[in-house]
C-alpha positions as a printed NumPy array, in Angstrom:
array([[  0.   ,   0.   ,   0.   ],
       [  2.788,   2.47 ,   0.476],
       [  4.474,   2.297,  -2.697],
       [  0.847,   2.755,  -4.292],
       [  0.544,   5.961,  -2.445],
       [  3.5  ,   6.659,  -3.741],
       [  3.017,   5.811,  -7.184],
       [ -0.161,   7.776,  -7.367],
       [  1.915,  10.955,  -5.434],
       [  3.621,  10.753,  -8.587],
       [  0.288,  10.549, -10.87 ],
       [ -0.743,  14.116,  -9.298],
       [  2.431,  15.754,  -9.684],
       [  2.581,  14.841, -13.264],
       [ -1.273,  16.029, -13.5  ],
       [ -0.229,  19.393, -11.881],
       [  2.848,  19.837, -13.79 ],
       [  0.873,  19.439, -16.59 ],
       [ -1.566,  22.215, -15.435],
       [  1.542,  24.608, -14.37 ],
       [  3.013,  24.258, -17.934],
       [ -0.27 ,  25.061, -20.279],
       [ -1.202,  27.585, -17.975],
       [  1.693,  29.285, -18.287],
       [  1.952,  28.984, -22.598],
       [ -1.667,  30.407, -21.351],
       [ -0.203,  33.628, -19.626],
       [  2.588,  34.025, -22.439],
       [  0.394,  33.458, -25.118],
       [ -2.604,  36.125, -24.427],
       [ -0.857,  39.18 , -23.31 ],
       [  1.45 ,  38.65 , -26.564],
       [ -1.994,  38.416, -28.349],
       [ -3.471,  41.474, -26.776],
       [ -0.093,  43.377, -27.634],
       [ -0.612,  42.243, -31.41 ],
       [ -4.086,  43.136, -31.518],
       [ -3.448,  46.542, -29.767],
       [ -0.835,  47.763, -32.256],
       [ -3.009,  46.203, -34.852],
       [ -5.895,  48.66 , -33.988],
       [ -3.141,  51.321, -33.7  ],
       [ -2.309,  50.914, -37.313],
       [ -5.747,  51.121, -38.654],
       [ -6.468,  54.348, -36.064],
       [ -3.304,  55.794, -37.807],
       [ -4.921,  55.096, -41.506],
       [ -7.805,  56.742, -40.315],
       [ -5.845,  59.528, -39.292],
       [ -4.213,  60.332, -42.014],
       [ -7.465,  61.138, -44.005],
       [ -8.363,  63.809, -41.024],
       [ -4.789,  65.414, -41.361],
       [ -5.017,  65.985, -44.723],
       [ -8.43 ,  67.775, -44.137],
       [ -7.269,  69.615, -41.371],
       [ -3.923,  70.409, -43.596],
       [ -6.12 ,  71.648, -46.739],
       [ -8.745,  73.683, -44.535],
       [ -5.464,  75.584, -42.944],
       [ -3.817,  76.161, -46.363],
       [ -7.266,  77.348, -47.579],
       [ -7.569,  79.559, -44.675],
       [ -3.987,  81.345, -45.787],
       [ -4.791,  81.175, -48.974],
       [ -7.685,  83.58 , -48.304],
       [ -5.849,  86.404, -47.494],
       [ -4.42 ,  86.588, -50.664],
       [ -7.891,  87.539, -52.608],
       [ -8.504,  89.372, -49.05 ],
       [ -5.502,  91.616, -49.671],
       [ -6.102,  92.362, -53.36 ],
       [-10.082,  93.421, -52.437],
       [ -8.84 ,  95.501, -49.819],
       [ -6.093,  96.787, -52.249],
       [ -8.434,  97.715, -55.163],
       [ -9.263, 100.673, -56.298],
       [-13.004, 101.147, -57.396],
       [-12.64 ,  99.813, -60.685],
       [-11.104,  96.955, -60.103],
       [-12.827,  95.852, -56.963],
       [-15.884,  93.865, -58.706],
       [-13.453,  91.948, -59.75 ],
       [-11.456,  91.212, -56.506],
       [-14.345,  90.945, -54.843],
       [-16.162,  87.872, -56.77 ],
       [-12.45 ,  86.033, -56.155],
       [-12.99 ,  86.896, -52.626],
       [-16.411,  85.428, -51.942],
       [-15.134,  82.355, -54.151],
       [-12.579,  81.954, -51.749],
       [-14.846,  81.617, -48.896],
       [-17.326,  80.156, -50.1  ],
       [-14.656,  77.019, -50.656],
       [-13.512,  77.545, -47.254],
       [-16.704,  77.785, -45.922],
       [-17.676,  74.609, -47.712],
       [-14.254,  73.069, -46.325],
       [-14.78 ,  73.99 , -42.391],
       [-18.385,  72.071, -42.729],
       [-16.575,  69.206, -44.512],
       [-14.32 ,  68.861, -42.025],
       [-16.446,  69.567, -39.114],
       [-18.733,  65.916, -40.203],
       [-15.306,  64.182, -40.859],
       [-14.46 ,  64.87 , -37.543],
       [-17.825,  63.785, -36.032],
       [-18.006,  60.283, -37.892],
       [-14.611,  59.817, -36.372],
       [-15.639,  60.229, -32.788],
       [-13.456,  64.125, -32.529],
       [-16.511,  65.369, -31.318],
       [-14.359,  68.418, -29.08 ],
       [-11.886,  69.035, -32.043],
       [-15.521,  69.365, -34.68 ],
       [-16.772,  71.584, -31.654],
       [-13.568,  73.94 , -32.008],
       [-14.002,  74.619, -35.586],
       [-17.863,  75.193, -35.06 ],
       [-17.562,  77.357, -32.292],
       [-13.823,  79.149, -32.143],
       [-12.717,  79.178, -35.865],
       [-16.17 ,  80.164, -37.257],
       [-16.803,  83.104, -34.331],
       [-12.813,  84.258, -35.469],
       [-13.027,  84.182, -39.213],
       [-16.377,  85.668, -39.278],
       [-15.205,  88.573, -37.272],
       [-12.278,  88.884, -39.341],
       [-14.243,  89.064, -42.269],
       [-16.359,  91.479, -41.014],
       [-13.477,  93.654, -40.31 ],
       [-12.029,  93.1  , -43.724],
       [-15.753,  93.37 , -45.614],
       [-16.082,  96.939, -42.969],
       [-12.724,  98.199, -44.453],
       [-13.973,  97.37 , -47.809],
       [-17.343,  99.201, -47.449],
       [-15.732, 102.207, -46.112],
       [-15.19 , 105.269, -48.4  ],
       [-11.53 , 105.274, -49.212],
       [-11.401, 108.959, -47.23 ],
       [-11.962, 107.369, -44.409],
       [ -9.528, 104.419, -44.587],
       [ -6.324, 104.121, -43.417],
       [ -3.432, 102.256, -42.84 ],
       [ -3.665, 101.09 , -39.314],
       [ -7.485,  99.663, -40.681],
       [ -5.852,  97.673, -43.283],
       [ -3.217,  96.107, -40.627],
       [ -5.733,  95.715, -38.173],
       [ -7.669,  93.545, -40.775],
       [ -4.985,  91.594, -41.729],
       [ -4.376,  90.894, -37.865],
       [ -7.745,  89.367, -37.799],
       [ -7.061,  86.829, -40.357],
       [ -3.987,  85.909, -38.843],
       [ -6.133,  85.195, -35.319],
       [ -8.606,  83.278, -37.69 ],
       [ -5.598,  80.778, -38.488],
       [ -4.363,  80.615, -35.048],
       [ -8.041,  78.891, -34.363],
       [ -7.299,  76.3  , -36.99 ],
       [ -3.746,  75.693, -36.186],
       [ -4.891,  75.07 , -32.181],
       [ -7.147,  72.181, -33.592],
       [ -4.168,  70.686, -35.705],
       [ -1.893,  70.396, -32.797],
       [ -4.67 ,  69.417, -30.368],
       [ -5.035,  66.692, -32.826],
       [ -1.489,  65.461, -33.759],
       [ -1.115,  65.531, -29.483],
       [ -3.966,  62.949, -29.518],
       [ -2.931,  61.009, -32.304],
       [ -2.045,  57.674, -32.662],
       [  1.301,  58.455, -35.472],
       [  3.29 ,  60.649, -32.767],
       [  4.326,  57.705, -31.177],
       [  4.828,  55.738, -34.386],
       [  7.372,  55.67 , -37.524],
       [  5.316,  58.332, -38.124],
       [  5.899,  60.704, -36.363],
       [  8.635,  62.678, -38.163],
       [  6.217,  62.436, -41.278],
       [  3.956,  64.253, -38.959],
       [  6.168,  67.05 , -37.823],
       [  7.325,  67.734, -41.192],
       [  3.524,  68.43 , -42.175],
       [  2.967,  70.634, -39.324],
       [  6.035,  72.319, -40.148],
       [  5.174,  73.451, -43.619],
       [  1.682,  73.915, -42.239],
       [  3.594,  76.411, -40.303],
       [  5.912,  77.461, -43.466],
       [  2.851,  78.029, -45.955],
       [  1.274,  80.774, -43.189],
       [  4.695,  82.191, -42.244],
       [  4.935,  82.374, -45.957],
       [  1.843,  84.333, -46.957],
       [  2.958,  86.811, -43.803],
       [  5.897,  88.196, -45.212],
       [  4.104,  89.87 , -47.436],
       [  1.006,  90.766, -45.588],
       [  2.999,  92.353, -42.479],
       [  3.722,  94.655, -45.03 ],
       [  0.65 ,  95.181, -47.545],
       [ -0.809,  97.817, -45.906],
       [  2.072, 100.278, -46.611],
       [  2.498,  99.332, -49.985],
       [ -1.39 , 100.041, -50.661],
       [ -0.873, 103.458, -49.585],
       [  2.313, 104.376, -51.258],
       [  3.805, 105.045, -47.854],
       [  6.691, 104.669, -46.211],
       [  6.652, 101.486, -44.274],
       [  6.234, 101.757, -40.393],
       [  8.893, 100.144, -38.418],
       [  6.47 ,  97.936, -36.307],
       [  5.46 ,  96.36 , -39.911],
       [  9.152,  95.687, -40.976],
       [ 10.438,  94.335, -37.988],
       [  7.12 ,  91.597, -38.608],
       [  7.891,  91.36 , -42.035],
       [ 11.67 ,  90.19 , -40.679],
       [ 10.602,  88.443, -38.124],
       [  8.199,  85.977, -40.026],
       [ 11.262,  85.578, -42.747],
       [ 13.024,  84.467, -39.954],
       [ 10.988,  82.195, -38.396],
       [ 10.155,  81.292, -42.431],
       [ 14.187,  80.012, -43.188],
       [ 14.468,  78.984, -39.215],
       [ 11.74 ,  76.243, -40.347],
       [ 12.467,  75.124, -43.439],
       [ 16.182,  74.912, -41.964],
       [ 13.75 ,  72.966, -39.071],
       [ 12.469,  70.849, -42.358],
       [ 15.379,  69.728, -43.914],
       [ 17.005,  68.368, -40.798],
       [ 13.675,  66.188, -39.924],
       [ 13.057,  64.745, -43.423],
       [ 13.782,  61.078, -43.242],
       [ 15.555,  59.476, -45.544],
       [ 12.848,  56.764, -47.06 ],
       [ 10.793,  60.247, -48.064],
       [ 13.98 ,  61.759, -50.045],
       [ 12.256,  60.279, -53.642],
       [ 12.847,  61.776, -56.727],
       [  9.891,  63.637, -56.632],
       [ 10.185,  64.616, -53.338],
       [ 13.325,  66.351, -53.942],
       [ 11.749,  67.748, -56.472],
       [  9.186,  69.497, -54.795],
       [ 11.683,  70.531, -52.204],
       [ 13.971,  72.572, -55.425],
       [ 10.709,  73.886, -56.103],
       [ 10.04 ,  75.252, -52.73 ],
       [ 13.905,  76.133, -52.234],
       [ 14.238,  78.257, -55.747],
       [ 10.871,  79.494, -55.771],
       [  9.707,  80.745, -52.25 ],
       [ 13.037,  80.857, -50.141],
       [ 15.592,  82.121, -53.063],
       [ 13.014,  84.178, -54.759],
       [ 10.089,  85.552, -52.864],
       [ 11.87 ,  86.214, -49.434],
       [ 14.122,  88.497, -52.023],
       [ 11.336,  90.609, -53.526],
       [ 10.104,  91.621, -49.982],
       [ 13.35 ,  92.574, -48.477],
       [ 13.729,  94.291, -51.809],
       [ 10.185,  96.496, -51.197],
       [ 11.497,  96.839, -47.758],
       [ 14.622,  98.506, -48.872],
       [ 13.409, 100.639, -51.241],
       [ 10.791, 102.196, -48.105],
       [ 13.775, 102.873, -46.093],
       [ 15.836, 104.841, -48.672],
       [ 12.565, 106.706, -49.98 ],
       [ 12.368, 105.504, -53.705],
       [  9.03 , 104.111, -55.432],
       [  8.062, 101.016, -54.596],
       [  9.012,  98.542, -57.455],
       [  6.03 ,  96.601, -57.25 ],
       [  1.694,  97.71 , -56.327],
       [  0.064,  95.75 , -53.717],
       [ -1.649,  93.686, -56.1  ],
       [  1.069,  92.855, -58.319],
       [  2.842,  91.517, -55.049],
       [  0.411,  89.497, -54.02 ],
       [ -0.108,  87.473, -57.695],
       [  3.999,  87.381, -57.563],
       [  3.621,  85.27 , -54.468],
       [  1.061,  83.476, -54.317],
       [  2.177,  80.674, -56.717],
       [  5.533,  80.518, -54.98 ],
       [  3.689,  79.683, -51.738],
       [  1.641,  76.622, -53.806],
       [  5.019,  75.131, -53.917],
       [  4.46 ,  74.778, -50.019],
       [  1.373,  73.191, -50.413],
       [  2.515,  70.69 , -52.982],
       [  5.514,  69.601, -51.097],
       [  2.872,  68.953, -47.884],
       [  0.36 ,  67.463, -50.061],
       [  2.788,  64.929, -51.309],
       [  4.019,  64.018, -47.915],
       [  0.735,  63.581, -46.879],
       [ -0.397,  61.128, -50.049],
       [  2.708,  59.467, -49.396],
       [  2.113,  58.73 , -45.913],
       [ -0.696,  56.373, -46.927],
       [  0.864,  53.18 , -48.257],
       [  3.295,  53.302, -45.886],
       [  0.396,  53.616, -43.167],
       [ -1.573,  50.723, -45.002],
       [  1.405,  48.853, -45.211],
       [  1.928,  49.174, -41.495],
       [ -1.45 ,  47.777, -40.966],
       [ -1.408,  44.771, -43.039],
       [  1.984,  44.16 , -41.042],
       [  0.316,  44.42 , -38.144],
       [ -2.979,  42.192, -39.087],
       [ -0.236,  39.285, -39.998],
       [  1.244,  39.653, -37.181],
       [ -1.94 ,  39.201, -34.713],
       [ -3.056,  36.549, -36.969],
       [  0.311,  34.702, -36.44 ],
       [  0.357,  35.548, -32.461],
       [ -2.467,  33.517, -32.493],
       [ -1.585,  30.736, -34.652],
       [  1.614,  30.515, -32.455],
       [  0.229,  30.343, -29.683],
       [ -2.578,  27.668, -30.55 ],
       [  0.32 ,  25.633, -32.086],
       [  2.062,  26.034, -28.657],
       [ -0.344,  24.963, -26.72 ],
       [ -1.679,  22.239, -28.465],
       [  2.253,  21.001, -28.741],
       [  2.857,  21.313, -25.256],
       [ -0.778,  19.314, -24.573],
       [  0.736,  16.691, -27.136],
       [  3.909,  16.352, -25.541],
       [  2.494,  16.016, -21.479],
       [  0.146,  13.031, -22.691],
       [  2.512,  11.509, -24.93 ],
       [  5.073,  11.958, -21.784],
       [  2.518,  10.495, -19.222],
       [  1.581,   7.612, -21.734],
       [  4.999,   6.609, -22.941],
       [  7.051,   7.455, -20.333],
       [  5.911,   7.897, -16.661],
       [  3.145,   5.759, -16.855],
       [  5.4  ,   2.556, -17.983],
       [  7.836,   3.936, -14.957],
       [  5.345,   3.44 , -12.407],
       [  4.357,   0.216, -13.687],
       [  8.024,  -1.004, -14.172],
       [  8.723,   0.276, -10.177],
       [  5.681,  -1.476,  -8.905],
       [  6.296,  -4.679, -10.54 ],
       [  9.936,  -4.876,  -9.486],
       [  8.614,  -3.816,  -5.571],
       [  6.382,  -6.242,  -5.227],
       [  8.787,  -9.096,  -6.606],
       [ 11.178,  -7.431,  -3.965],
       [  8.707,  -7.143,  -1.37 ],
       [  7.812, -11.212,  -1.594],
       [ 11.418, -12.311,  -1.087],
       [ 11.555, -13.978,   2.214],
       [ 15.064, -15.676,   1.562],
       [ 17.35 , -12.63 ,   2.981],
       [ 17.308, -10.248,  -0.489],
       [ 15.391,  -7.77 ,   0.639],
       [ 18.861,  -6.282,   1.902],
       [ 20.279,  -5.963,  -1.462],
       [ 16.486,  -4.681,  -2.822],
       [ 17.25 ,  -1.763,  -0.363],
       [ 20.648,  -1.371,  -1.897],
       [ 19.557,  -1.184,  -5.259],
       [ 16.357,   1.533,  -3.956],
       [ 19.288,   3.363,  -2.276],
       [ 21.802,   3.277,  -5.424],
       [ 18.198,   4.642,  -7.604],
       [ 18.169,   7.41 ,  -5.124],
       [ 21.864,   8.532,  -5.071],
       [ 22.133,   8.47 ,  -9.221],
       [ 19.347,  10.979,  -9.04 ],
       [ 21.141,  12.793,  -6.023],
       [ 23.515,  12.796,  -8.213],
       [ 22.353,  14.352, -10.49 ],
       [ 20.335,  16.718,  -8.98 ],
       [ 23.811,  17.669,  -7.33 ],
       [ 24.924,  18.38 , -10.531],
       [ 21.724,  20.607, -11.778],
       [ 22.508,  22.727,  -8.327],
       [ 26.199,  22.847,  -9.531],
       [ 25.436,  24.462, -12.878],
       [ 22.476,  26.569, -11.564],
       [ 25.144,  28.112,  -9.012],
       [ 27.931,  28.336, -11.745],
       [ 27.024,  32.203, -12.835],
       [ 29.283,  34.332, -13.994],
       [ 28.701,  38.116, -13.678],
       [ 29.343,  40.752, -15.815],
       [ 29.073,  44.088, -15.24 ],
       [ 29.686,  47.343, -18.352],
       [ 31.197,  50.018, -16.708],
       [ 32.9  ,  51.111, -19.783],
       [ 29.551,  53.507, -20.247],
       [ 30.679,  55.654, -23.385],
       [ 29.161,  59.939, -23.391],
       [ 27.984,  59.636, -26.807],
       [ 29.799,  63.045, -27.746],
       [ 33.29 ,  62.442, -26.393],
       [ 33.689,  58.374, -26.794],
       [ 34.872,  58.719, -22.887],
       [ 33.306,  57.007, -20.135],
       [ 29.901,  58.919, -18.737],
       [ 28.165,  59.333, -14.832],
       [ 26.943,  55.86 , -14.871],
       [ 29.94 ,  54.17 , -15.6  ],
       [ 31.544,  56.562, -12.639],
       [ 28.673,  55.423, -10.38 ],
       [ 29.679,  51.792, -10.796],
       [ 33.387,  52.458, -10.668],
       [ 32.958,  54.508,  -7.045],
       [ 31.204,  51.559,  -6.241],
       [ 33.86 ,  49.56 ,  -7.032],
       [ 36.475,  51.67 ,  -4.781],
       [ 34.348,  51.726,  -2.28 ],
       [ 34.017,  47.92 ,  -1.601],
       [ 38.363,  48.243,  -1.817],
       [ 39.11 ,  51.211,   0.126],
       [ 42.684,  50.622,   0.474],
       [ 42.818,  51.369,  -3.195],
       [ 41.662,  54.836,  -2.851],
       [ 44.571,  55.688,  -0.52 ],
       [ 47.001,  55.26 ,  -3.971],
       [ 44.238,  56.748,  -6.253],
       [ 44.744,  60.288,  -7.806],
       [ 41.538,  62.544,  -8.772],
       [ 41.51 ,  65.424, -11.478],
       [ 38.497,  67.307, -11.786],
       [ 38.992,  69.223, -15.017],
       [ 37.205,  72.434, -16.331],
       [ 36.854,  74.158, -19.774],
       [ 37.802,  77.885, -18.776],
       [ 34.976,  80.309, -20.17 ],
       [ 32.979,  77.441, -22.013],
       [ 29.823,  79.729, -21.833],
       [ 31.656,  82.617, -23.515],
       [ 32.507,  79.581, -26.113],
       [ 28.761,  78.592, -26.328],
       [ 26.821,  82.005, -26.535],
       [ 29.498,  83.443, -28.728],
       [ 29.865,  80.549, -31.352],
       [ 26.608,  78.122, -30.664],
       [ 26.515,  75.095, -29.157],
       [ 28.029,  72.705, -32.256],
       [ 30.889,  74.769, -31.616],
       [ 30.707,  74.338, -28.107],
       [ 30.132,  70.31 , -28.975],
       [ 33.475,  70.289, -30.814],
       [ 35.109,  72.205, -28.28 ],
       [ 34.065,  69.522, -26.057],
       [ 35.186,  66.563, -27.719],
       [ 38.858,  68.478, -28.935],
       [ 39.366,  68.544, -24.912],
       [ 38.822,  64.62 , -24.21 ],
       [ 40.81 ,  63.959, -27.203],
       [ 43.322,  65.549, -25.544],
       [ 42.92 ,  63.931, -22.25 ],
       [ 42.685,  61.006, -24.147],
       [ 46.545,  61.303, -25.236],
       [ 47.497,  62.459, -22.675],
       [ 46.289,  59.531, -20.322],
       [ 47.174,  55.837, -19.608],
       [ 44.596,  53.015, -20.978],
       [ 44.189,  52.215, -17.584],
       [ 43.182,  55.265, -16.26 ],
       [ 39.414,  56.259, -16.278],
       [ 38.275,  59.308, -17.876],
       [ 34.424,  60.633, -16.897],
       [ 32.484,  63.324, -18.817],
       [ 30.749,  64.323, -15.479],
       [ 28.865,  67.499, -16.937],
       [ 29.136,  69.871, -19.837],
       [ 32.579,  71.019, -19.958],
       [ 33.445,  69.043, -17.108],
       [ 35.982,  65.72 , -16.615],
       [ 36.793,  63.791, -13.928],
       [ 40.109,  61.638, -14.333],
       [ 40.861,  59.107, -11.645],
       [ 44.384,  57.698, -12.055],
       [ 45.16 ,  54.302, -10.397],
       [ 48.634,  53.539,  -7.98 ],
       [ 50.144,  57.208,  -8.029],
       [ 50.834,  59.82 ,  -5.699],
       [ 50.   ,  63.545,  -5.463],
       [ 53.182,  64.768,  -7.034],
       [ 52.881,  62.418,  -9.927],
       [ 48.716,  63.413, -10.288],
       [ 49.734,  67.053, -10.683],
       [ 52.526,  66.669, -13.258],
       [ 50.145,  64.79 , -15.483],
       [ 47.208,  67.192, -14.769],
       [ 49.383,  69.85 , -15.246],
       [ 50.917,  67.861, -18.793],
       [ 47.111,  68.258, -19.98 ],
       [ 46.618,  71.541, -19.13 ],
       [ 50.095,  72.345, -21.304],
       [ 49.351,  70.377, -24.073],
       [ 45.852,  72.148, -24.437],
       [ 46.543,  75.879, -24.195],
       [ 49.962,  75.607, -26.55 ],
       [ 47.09 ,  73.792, -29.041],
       [ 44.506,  75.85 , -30.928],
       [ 41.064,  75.051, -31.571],
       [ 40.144,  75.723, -35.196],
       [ 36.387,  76.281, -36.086],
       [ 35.646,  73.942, -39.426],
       [ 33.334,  76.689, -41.32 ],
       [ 35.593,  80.001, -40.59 ],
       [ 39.173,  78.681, -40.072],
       [ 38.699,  81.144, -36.91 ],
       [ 41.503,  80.077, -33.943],
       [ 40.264,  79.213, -30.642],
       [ 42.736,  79.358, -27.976],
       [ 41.333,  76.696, -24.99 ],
       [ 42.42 ,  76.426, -21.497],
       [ 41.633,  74.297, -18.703],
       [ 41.585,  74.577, -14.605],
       [ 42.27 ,  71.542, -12.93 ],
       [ 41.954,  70.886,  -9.123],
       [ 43.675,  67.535,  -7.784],
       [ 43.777,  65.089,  -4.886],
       [ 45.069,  62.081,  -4.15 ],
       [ 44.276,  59.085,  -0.84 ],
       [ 41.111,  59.448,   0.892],
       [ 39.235,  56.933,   2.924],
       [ 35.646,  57.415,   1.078],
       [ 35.432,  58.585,  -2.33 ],
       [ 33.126,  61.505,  -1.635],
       [ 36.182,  62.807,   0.618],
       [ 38.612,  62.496,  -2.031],
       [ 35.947,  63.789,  -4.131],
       [ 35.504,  67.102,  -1.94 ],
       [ 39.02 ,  68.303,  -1.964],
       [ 39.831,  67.71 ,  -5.96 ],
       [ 36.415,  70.304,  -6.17 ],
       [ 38.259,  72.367,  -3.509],
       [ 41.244,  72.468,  -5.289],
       [ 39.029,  73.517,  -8.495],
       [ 37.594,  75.902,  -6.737],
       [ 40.675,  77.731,  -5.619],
       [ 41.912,  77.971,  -9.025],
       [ 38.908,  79.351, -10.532],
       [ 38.996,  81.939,  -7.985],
       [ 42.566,  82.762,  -8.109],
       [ 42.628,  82.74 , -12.075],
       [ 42.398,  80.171, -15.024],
       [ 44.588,  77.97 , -17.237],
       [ 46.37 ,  76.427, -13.623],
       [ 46.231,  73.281, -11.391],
       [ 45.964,  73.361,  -7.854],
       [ 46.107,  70.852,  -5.317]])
């Protein structure tokens, strides 16, 4: 009866470990499943997305695109104002028919608050700013003037503001930010951004130009200003664009926009602006400026609109990626589970099962020996249980065989020399060996005027700066010894087995061998001349003590002058 109790103790444990093992495939198999089916209905979100971006895109466009018939009515003289006038209300009557477009897109998509900004922000802000424009207009030209034309442009440009709010209240919501997608994103905000900043250098100054006058310095410092911010994001543009998007057409359209608004527009308003400030006619009406233009900034819009279409495939192909890719977590992880079911059964049936039976058969031949065997029956039980001992002793073996390894080489990405996390581990290190730190030398090492460097020359500059300083150190130093990038222009360099006298000659070798060098700047062949302050210490019982007195020892220098080592 015992060794059926413990036959069927083995039964149960099989049953169990059978249990254990599907149930965890189980746990592994349906979180991986819910991840695959999340970022599948991520994809198709993003697909659906793209459709409201390019609405949202087009009604923004539109929306700078109206001051352009908005200037020229407002521009007119009374002859030609029928004619400006029908271009106007065309205009809005496709922008009007645009917003309401939009507004249901938004709705069937569940943007229910983003549909309720357009209804009740934009459409309050461009009908008041073309009332403004449509009062102006209506007024006798006696009574206009050129603060009422600026003042309606302003409005227009608060109009926009309404729609761009809803654009970036919708890109912060979307599902592409996070995605491959999101520099494709940017970019189209960007020119979003480039196509108004565009149709502003012109307006700021429109007004002006209407009335023959000399232009007021409030209206060309915003004329500058938004060609600034114009080249700042296009500069801002070309930096972002991936490198799958750089197509032959695609570079293309970005000539087009280069040659046509940037080299060639920008131009003719700093040329208008010009010709205000020394007092000669201006070469070009208000009209005439505005038909110049407004082609120029189409290039813009075809560069976005292209991104945009060509966002789609790769969006589509994204989802059917992601639709295999559920489709095979779940074929996995049926095929896993139905092989692991396989494999318990085929284990209980062809393995344990004939064990048992083999173990009770040879017990109960053991157990009816009477004749003075049962001795060597125990043996043989005993010699069973020490082969697995065995080689359980040997599975505990391996299991505590582990080897450690811990990277404290940590590289700072800029220099190539070891950065504050690979210091934290090595300070750990000294600190389990203090006697080590009574033979270890510390140089805390500081760029002298780095901000002068940095506000004077930029911060690439400042980068290369950087990086010619921990070359030096670099030569300068033994393999063995650690160098640390432990802020912006600071190092720390611990040297291992030296004393103090040693520690300063080679801090003070470094500081040598970097003010007799010059820096040379890449674009301007300008010369640079570099110096250091170093403060040293050597032996200490903690690290943070040692630590304290090589800042000291900085300190004093910096206070005392620059370019020196102190100890």
């Amino acid at each position: 009866m015992k060794y059926n109790l413990h036959s069927e103790h083995i039964k149960q444990r099989l049953f169990w470990s059978m249990v254990i093992i599907i149930g965890s495939i189980f746990f592994i198999s349906v979180p991986l499943t819910l991840s695959s089916y999340k970022q599948y209905q991520e994809s198709k979100n993003a697909l659906a997305e793209i459709s409201i971006l390019k609405n949202l895109t087009d009604l923004s466009n539109l929306i700078s695109r109206e001051r352009a018939p908005t200037n020229n009515a407002m521009s007119s003289s009374q002859q030609t104002l029928p004619k400006t006038m029908l271009e106007l209300q065309k205009s809005r009557i496709q922008l009007d028919k645009k917003i309401d477009e939009t507004i249901q897109i938004l709705n069937q998509n569940n943007y229910s608050k983003l549909a309720d900004q357009l209804e009740y922000d934009l459409k309050v802000k461009l009908k008041n700013a073309r009332e403004t424009v449509d009062h102006y207009i209506e007024s006798p030209p006696t009574q206009r003037s050129t603060k009422q034309f600026d003042y309606a442009i302003q409005q227009m440009y608060i109009a926009w503001g309404a729609i761009r709010q809803v654009l970036e209240n919708f890109m912060m919501n979307s599902t592409g930010k996070t995605s491959e997608l999101s520099n494709y994103y940017t970019i189209i905000l960007l020119l979003t951004d480039l196509r108004d900043q565009a149709g502003r250098v012109a307006s700021n100054i429109i007004a002006p130009l209407t009335y023959r006058e000399k232009m007021p310095d409030e209206n060309i410092a915003r004329s500058l200003q938004t060609q600034h911010q114009a080249n700042y994001l296009w500069n801002l543009i070309n930096t972002l664009q991936p490198e799958e998007l750089k197509t032959e057409q695609y570079l293309h359209l970005h000539r087009q926009v280069k040659e046509k608004f940037i080299d060639k527009s920008l131009p003719i308003v700093e040329q208008l602006i010009s010709d205000s400030e020394q007092g000669v006619p201006y070469s070009f009406t208000a009209i005439e400026l505005t038909n110049t233009l407004i082609d120029k900034y189409a290039t813009v819009v075809r560069l976005q609109a292209y991104i945009i279409n060509n966002c789609i495939p790769h969006v589509q192909n994204e989802n059917n990626k992601m639709f295999r890719q559920f489709i095979l977590s779940i074929v996995v992880s049926l095929i896993s589970l139905i092989t692991a079911l396989f494999t318990l059964i085929y284990a209980r049936d062809r393995i344990f099962v004939p064990l048992i039976e083999a173990r009770q058969k040879i017990l109960m031949l053991a157990s009816k020996n009477n004749d003075g065997q049962h001795a060597e029956y125990n043996d043989t039980s005993i010699s069973l249980f020490e082969a697995i001992q065995r080689l359980h002793s040997r599975l505990q073996q391996r299991d505590i065989l582990e080897f450690q390894l811990h990277n404290i080489a940590n590289t700072d990405a800029l220099t190539g020399v070891s950065n504050r996390l690979a210091l934290e581990q090595y300070v750990k290190l000294l600190d389990s060996h203090t006697e080590k730190l009574q033979h270890t030398g510390l140089i805390i090492l500081d760029i002298d005027d780095f901000k002068k460097v940095n506000d004077s020359y930029g911060h690439i500059i400042g980068d290369q700066v950087i990086q010619f300083v921990a070359n030096k150190l670099k030569s300068n130093l033994r393999t063995s010894d650690v160098i640390v990038r432990y802020g912006g222009d600071e190092f720390i360099i611990i040297l291992d087995s030296i004393d103090a006298k040693d520690t300063v000659i080679v801090a003070d070798k470094i500081r040598l061998d970097i003010s007799e060098s010059e820096f040379v700047i890449p674009e301007t062949g300008k010369r640079l001349q570099i110096s250091v302050s170093a403060g040293v210490a050597v032996g200490a019982t903690t690290w943070k003590e040692l630590f304290d007195r090589a800042d000291k020892s900085l300190f004093k220098v910096k206070v005392k002058g620059k370019n020196a080592v102190s100890e």
